[in-house]
C-alpha positions as CSV (number, residue, x, y, z in Angstrom):
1,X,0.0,0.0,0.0
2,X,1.2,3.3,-0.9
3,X,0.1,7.4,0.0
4,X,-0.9,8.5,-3.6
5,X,-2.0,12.0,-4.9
6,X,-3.8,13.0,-8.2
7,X,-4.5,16.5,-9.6
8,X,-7.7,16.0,-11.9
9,X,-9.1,19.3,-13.7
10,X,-12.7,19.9,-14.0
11,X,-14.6,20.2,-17.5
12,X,-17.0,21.8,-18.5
13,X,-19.9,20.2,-20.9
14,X,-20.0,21.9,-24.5
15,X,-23.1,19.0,-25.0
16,X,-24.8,18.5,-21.9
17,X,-26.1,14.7,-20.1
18,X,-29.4,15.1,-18.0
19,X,-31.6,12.3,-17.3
20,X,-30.3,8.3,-16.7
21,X,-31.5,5.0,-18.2
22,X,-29.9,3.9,-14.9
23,X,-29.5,5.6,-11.5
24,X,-27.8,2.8,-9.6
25,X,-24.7,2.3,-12.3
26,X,-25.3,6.0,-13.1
27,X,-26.1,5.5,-17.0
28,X,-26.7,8.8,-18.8
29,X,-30.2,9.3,-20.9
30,X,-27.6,10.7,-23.6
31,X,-24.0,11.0,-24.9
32,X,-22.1,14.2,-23.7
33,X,-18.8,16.2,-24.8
34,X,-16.5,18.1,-22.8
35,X,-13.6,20.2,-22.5
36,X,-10.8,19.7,-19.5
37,X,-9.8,23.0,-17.8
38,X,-6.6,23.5,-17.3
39,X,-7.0,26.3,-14.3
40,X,-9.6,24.5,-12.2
41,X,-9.0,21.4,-10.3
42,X,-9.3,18.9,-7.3
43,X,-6.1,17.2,-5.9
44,X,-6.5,14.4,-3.5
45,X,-4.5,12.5,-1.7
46,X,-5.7,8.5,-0.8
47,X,-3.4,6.0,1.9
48,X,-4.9,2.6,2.7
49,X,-3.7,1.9,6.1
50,X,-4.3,-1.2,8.5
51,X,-4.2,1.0,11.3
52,X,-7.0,2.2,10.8
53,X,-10.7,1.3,11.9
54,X,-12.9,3.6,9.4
55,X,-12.7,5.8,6.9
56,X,-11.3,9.2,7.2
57,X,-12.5,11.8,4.5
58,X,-11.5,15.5,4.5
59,X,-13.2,17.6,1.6
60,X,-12.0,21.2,1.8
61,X,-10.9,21.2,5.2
62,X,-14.3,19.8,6.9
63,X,-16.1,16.9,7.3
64,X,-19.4,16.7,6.0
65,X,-21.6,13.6,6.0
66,X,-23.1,14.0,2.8
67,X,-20.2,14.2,0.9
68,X,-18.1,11.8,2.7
69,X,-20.7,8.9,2.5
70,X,-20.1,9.0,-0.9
71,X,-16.7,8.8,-0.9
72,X,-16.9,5.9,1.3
73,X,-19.5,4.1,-1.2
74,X,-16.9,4.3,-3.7
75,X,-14.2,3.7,-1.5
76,X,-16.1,0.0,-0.9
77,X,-16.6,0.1,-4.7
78,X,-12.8,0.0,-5.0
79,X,-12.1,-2.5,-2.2
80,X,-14.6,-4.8,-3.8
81,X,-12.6,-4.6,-6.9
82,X,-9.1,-5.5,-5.0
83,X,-10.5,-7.8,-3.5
84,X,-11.9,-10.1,-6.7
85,X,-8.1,-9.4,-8.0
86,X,-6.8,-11.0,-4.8
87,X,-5.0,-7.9,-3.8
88,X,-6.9,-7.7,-0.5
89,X,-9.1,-10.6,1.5
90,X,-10.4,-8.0,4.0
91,X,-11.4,-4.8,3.9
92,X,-8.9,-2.0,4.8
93,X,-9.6,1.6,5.6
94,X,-8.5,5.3,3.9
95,X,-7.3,8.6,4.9
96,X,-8.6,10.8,1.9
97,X,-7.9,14.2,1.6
98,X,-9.1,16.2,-0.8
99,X,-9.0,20.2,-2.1
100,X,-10.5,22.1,-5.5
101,X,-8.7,25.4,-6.1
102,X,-12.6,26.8,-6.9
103,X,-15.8,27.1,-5.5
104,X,-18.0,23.4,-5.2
105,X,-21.4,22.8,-5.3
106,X,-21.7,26.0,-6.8
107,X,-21.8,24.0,-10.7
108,X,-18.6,24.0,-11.5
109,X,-18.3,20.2,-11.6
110,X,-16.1,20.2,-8.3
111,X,-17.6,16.7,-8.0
112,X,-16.3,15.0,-11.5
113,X,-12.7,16.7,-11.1
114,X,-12.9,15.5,-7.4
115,X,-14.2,11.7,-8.0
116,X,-11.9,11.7,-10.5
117,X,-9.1,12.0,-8.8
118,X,-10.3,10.2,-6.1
119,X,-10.6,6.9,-8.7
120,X,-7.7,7.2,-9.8
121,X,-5.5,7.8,-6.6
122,X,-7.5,5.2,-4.0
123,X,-7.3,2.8,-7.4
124,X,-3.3,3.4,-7.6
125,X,-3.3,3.0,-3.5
126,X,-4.5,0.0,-3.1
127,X,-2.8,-1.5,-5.9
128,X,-5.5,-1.9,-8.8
129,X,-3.7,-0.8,-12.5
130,X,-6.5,0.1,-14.8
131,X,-6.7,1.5,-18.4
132,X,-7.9,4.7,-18.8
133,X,-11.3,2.8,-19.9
134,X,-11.3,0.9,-16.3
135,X,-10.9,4.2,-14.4
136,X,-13.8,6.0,-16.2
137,X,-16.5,3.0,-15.8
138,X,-15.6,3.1,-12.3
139,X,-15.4,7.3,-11.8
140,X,-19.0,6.8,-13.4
141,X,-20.0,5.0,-10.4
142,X,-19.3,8.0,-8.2
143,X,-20.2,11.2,-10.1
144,X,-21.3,10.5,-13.7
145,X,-19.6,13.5,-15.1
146,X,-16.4,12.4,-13.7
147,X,-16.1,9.6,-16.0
148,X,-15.2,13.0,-18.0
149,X,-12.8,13.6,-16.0
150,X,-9.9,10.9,-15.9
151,X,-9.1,11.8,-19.8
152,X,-7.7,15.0,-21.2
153,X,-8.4,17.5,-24.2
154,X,-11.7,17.2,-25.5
155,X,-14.1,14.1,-24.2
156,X,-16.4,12.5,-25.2
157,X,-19.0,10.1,-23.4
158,X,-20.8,7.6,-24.7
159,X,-24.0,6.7,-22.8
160,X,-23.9,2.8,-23.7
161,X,-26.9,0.5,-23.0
162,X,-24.5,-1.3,-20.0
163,X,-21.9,-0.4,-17.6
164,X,-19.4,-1.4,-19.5
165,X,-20.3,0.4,-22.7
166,X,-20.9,3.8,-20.8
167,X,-17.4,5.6,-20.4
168,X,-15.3,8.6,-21.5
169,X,-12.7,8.8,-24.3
170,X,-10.1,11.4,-25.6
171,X,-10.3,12.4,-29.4
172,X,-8.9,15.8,-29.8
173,X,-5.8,16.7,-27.5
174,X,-5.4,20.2,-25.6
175,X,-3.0,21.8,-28.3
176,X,-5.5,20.5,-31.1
177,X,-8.0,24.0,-30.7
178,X,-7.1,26.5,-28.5
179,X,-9.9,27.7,-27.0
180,X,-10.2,29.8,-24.0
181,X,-12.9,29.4,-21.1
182,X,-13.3,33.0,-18.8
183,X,-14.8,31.3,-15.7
184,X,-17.0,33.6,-14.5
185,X,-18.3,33.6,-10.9
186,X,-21.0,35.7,-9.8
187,X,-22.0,33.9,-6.7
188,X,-20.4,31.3,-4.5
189,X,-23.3,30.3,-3.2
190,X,-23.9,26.7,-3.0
191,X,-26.9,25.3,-5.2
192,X,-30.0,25.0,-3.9
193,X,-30.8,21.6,-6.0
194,X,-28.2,19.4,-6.4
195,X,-27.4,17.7,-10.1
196,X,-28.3,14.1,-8.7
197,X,-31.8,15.3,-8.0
198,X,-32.2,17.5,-11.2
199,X,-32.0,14.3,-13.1
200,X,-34.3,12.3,-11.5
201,X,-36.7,15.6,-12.3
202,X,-35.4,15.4,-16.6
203,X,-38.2,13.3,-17.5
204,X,-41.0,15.9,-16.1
205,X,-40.0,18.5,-18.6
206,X,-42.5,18.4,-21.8
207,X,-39.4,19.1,-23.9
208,X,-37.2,16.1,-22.8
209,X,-38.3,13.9,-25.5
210,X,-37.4,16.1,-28.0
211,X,-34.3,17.2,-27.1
212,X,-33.2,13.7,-26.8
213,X,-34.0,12.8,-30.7
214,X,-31.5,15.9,-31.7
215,X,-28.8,14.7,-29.3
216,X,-26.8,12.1,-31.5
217,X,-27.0,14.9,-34.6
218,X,-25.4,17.9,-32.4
219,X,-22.7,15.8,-31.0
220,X,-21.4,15.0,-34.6
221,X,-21.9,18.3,-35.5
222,X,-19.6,19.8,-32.5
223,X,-17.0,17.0,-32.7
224,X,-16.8,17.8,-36.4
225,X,-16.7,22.1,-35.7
226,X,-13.4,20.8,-33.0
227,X,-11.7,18.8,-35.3
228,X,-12.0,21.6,-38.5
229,X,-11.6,24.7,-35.7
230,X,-14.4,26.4,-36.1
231,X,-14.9,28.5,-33.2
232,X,-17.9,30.4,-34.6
233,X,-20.0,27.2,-35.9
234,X,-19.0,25.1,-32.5
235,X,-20.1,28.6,-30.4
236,X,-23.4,29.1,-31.8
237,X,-24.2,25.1,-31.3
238,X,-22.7,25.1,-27.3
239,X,-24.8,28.7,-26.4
240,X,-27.9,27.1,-28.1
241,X,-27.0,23.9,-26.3
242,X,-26.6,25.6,-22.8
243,X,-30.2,27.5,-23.7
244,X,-32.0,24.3,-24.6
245,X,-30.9,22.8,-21.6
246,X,-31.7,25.1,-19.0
247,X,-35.5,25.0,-20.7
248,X,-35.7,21.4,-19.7
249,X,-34.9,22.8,-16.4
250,X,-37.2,25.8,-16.3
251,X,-39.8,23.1,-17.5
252,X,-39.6,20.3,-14.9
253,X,-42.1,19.8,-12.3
254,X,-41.6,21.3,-10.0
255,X,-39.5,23.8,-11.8
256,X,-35.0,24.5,-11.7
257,X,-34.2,28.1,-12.2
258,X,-30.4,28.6,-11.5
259,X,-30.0,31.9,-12.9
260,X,-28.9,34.7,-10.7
261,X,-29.3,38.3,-12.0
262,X,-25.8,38.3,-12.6
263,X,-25.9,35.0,-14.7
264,X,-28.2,37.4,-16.8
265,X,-25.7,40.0,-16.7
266,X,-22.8,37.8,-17.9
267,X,-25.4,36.3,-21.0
268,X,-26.0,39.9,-22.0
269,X,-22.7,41.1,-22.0
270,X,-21.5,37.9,-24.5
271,X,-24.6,38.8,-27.0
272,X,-23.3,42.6,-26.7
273,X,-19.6,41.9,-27.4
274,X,-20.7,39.6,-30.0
275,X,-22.9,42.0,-31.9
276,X,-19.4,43.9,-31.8
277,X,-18.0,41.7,-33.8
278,X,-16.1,39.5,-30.9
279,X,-16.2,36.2,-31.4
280,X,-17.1,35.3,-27.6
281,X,-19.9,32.5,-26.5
282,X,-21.5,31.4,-23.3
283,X,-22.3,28.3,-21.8
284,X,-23.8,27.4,-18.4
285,X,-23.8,23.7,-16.6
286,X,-26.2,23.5,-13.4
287,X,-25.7,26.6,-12.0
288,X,-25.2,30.1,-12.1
289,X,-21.8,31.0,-12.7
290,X,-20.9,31.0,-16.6
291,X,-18.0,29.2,-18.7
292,X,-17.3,32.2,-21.2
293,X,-15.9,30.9,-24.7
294,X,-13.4,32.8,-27.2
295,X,-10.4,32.6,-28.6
296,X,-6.6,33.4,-27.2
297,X,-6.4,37.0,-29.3
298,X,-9.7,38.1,-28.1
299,X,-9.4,36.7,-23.8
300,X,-7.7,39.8,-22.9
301,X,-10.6,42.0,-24.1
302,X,-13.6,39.9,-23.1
303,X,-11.8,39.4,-19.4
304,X,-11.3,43.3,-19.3
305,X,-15.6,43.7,-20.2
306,X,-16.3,41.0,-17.9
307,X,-14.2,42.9,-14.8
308,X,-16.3,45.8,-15.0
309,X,-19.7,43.9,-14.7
310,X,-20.6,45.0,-10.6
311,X,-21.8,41.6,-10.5
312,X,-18.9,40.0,-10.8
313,X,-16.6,38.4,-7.6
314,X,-13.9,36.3,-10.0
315,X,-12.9,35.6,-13.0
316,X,-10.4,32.0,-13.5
317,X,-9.0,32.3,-17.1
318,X,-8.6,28.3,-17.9
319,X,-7.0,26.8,-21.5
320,X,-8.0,23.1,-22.3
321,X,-6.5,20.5,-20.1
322,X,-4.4,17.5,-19.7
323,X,-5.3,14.3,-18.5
324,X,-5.0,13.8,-13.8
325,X,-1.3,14.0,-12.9
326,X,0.4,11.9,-10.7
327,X,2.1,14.9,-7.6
328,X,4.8,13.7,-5.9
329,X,3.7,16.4,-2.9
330,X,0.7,14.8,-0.6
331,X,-1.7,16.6,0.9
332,X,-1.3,14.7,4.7
């Protein structure tokens, strides 16, 4: 057993997942894509030990039941897996540590970047070596957007019929489009619905259906925008996308509105500079703070319009991300 520590970025969704064919195994209704951040991330640090008689989890410096039973589900998820490779017979206990350099539960995806790396690291801890493949079926488990999470670049995730079809691959790399996401926080306030419950509401929504026949059609149409660069034709189709989506929530029963007035501010001022002739887009997971698309010549100018919104707290400037990293410096 060794003390292991992984630094995952978070994503976020350019086409969005809501709804499952499966809550238990965590199957999405649909296929999703996603681009790693490079500026916002969860490291955690895992150490099986025999000295110890339960589970210790430590999320951001506190302890908070919620949160930690989950780890501790997918903590037994992982020891059940050692255990049918013979690399345990019994069941032996964590320390795990964890930290995001941004706000969570705010709809960032603090969750995939954090199960993520906590996959990865307890996996590598215990003694388990699994493929990329293996790590994101089993991140799935925990947070389904975390499947996301293990690769790097641009992501794709396919929603598969069974467990072991549903998982995330790489098919553009970080260099491939350089795009730039202005993270733009106008609240740290934590959600007042959480994503796990927002799904089990996608079905309400008179919409749902037919946003799920168009879902296979628009993810072609942005892998194919990613791999010819074309920042204008993949904008339009992730700002439509984000709109589309937060009608399915605004149509549920009983009804998801996320939007704060300075979400509303942010939306305007994208559709201003735009009309200026800035190639800038918006795009919005579950939440209220908004991922703020353009290109590398234009950041400097859309950061400086964003700064002087009053509703504004912080601004992370991220470029596409690798895949986790092994750190060599631990966290306990």
């Amino acid at each position: 057993m060794q003390k292991i520590t992984v630094k995952a970025g978070s994503d976020i969704a350019l086409i969005k997942y809501w709804g499952k064919k499966d809550k238990i195994l965590r199957l999405p209704a649909n296929g999703s894509i996603s681009m790693i951040l490079d500026s916002l991330f969860s490291t955690t640090t895992v150490e099986f030990s025999l000295s110890l008689s339960a589970d210790e989890v430590l999320i951001a410096g506190e302890v908070e039941e919620g949160e930690s039973s989950r780890v501790v589900k997918h903590l037994d998820r992982i020891r059940s897996l050692a255990k049918s490779n013979g690399l345990i017979d019994k069941d032996i206990f964590a320390k795990v540590v964890s930290e995001n350099n941004f706000p969570k539960s705010t709809g960032l995806s603090s969750s995939s970047s954090g199960f993520a790396a906590l996959t990865i690291a307890a996996s590598k801890a215990i003694g388990l070596n699994l493929s990329e493949k293996e790590l994101s079926i089993l991140a799935r488990q925990g947070s389904g957007s975390a499947c996301r999470c293990v690769c790097g670049g641009f992501v794709e995730w396919l929603d598969g019929e069974t467990s072991s079809e549903s998982y995330a691959q790489s098919f553009a790399g970080p260099n491939d489009f350089l795009i730039r996401d202005l993270v733009t926080i106008v609240s740290e306030d934590k959600k007042n619905l959480s994503s796990t419950q927002g799904h089990d509401l996608a079905e309400t929504s008179p919409f749902f259906a037919a946003r799920q026949q168009k879902i296979s059609a628009k993810l072609d149409a942005v892998k194919k925008a990613i791999f010819s660069n074309d920042f204008i034709t993949l904008g339009e189709l992730v700002e439509a996308e984000a709109l589309e989506f937060h009608s399915i929530l605004l149509t549920s029963s009983p009804t998801i509105l996320l939007f704060y007035p300075g979400t509303i501010e942010v939306m305007q001022l994208v559709r201003s500079l735009r009309s200026s002739g800035v190639p800038v887009y918006f795009t919005i997971n579950t939440g209220f703070n908004v991922h703020v698309l353009t290109l590398p010549e234009y950041e400097d100018q859309v950061l400086m319009a964003l700064k002087k919104l009053p509703s504004v707290q912080k601004i992370i400037a991220s470029s596409v991300g690798l895949k986790p990293q092994y750190l060599e410096q631990h966290l306990f």
